[in-house]
N, C-alpha and C positions, 0 to 999 in steps of 0.2 A: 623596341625596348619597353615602352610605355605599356604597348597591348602586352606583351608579358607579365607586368608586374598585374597589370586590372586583371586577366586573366586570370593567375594565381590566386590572387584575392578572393576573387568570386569563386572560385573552386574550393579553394578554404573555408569560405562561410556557408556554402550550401553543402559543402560534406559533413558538417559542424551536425546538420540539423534539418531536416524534413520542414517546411515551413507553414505544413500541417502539424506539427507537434509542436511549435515554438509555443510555449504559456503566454498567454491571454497580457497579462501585467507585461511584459517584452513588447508585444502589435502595440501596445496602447502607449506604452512610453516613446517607443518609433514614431508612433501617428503622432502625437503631440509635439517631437519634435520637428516633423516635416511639416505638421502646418506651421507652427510657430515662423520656420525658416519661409514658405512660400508667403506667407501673408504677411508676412516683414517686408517683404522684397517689393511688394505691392503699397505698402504704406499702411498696414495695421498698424493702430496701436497700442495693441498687446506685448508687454514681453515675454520670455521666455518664462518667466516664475509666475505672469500672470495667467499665461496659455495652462503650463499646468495643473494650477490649480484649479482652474475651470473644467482640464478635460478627467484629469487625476484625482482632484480632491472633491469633485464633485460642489465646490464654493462658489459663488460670486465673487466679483471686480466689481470696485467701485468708478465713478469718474471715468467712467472710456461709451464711446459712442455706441450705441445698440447694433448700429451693423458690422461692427467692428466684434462685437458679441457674437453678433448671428456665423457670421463668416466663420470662424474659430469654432464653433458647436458644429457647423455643417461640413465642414471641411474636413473634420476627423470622422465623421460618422462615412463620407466618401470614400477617405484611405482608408478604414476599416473594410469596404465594403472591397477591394478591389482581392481580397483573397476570394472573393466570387466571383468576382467579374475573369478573374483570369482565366477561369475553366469555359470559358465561352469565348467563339471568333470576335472580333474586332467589326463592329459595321459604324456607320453614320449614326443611327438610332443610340446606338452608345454615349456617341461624345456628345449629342444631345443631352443624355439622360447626366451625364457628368453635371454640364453645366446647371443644368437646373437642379439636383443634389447640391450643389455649393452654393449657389445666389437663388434657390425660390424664397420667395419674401423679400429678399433687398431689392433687385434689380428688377425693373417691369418686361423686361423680353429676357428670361431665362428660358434657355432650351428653345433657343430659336438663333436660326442662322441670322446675320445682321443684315438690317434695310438701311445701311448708310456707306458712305464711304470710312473708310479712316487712314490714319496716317502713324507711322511706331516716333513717339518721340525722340531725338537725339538717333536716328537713322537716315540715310539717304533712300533706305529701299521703300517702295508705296506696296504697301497690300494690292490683289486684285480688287477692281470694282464690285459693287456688293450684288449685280445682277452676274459674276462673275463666280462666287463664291459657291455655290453649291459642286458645279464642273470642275472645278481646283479639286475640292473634298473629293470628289470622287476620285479625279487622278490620282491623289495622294493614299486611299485608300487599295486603289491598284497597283501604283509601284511599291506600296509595302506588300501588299502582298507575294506581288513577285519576287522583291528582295527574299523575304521569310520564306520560300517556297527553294528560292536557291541557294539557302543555308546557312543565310548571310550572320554574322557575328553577333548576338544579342546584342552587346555594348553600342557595335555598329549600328546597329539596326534603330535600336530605343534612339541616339544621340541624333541618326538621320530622320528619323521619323518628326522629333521634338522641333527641330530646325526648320523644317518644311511646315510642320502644323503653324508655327508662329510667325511665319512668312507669308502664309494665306490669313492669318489672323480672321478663323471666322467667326467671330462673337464682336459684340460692338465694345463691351468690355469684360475681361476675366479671360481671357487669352492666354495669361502665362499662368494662372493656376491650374486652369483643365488641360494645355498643353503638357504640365510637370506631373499633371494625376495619369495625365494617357501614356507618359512618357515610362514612369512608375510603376505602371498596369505593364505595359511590357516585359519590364526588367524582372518583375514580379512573375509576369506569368510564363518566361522563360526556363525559369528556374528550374533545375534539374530533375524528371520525374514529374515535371507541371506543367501546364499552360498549353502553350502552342505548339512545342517542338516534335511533337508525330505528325508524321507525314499525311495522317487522314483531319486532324486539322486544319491544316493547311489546303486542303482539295475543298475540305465544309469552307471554311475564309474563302476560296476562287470561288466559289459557288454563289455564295450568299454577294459578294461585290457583284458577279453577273447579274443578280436577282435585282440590288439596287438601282442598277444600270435599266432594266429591263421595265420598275418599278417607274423611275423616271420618262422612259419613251412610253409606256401605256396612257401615261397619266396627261402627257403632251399630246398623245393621238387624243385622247377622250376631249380632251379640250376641245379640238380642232374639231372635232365630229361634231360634237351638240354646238358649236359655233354655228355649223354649216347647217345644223335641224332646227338651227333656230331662226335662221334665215330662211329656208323654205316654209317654214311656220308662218311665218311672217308675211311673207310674199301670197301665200295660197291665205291669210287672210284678211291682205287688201281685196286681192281680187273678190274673192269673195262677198266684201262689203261694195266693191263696183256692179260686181254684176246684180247685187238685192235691189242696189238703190235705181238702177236702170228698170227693173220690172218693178219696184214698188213707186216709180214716177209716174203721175198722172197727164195719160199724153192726151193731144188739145185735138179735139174733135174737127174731121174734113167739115167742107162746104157741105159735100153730100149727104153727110150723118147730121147734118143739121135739119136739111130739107124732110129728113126720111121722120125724124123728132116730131117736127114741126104737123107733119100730115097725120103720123100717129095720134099725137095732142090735139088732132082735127083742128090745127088753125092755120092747112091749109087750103084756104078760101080767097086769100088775095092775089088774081087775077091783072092788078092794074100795071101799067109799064114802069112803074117803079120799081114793082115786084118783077117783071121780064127782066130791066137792065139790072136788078139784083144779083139775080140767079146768072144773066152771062156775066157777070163779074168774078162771082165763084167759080165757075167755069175755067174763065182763063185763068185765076191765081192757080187753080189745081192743076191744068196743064202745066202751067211755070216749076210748080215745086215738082 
């Protein structure tokens, strides 16, 4: 009963209207109100008459906090952008690029998967560990694909899609904004006549997640390789520095290379038994060693 009535709905408003010919002044009262409503939800504090007269009236707010500012300017310039983002597959690099379109300038790791753990307040569930997070993204990126590949229901598809991004939680913070923009970006670019729903779509999206995937094991081989070039580098130059230092040691002259010195220099001339029991001295240590 429920999918009927959404159904309906959405059949209604996209026969209404090509979402290429919607007027400019419509996208932008939308966009206004969807950030107002997501960055509420997060704890701006912005209201609704002050959102649009920032994104609408082109005015300042007084008394509200600058990030509070920024987030409200960047976040409409995002949902604006996503009647472009729709004509394009869905990769990783995207929901990167989301996040940093909404928090560059506020947050110090925008557009970067998170180096921490975290936890969803007022939930039992734990996010995966943060050395964890990248391999999630990609699952998640692969079973949407396949869902979309087997014709699965847009409504379905955007609501399972949104559920699972924010269950992986990969940002350290801004999770349920780029979670509701990617979620957004779907419903958008399902749209009748748009987006994603031909079938050569959907083959570029399997393609491009292979490529990710592929992008990932090259990049763990190269590691592992110059690890291992770096270790033979290493080794060939101790060695190296063993073997200089063995020929550039000055080795300590025989008994006999002394005697031979010694007659060269002509001062062999001593003859006396001190000079015999000298020389069998040398003798035997050279036999010993």
């Amino acid at each position: 009963m429920m999918d009927a009535i959404l159904e309906t709905l959405r059949h209604g408003l996209l026969s209404r209207s090509a979402l290429d010919t919607l007027p400019e002044g419509v996208w932008k009262r939308t966009g206004a109100l969807n950030t107002w409503g997501t960055n509420a939800i997060e704890g701006n504090t912005l209201t609704r008459d002050e959102v649009e007269q920032v994104l609408l009236e082109q005015r300042s707010v007084g008394n509200r906090p600058l990030p509070d500012i920024l987030e409200t300017t960047q976040h409409a310039v995002a949902f604006a952008h996503l009647l472009e983002r729709r004509k394009a597959p869905i990769r990783l690099e995207t929901v990167l690029e989301l996040h940093d379109e909404v928090f560059g300038g506020i947050k110090t790791d925008t557009g970067q998967w998170r180096r921490v753990n975290v936890r969803i307040a007022g939930m039992k569930h734990v996010p995966p560990r943060m050395e964890k997070v990248v391999p999630a993204m990609t699952d998640w990126l692969e079973a949407y694909t396949k869902r979309d590949t087997e014709g699965e229901k847009p409504l379905h598809l955007g609501a399972w899609m949104h559920f699972e991004f924010e269950a992986i939680h990969p940002f350290s913070d801004g999770n349920g904004r780029v979670g509701r923009l990617r979620r957004d970006g779907e419903w958008v670019g399902s749209a009748h006549g748009n987006g994603f729903s031909p079938m050569k779509s959907r083959w570029t999206q399997s393609a491009l997640v292979q490529r990710d995937r592929l992008d990932l094991r090259q990049s763990a081989a190269h590691r592992g390789a110059a690890a291992r070039k770096w270790s033979a580098a290493s080794a060939a130059c101790v060695r190296s520095r063993v073997r200089r230092a063995r020929t550039e040691q000055p080795s300590r002259p025989s008994f006999g290379q002394l005697d031979r010195l010694e007659r060269e220099s002509g001062e062999d001339t001593d003859r006396s038994p001190e000079r015999e029991q000298r020389g069998l001295e040398r003798a035997h240590a050279e036999d010993v060693a």
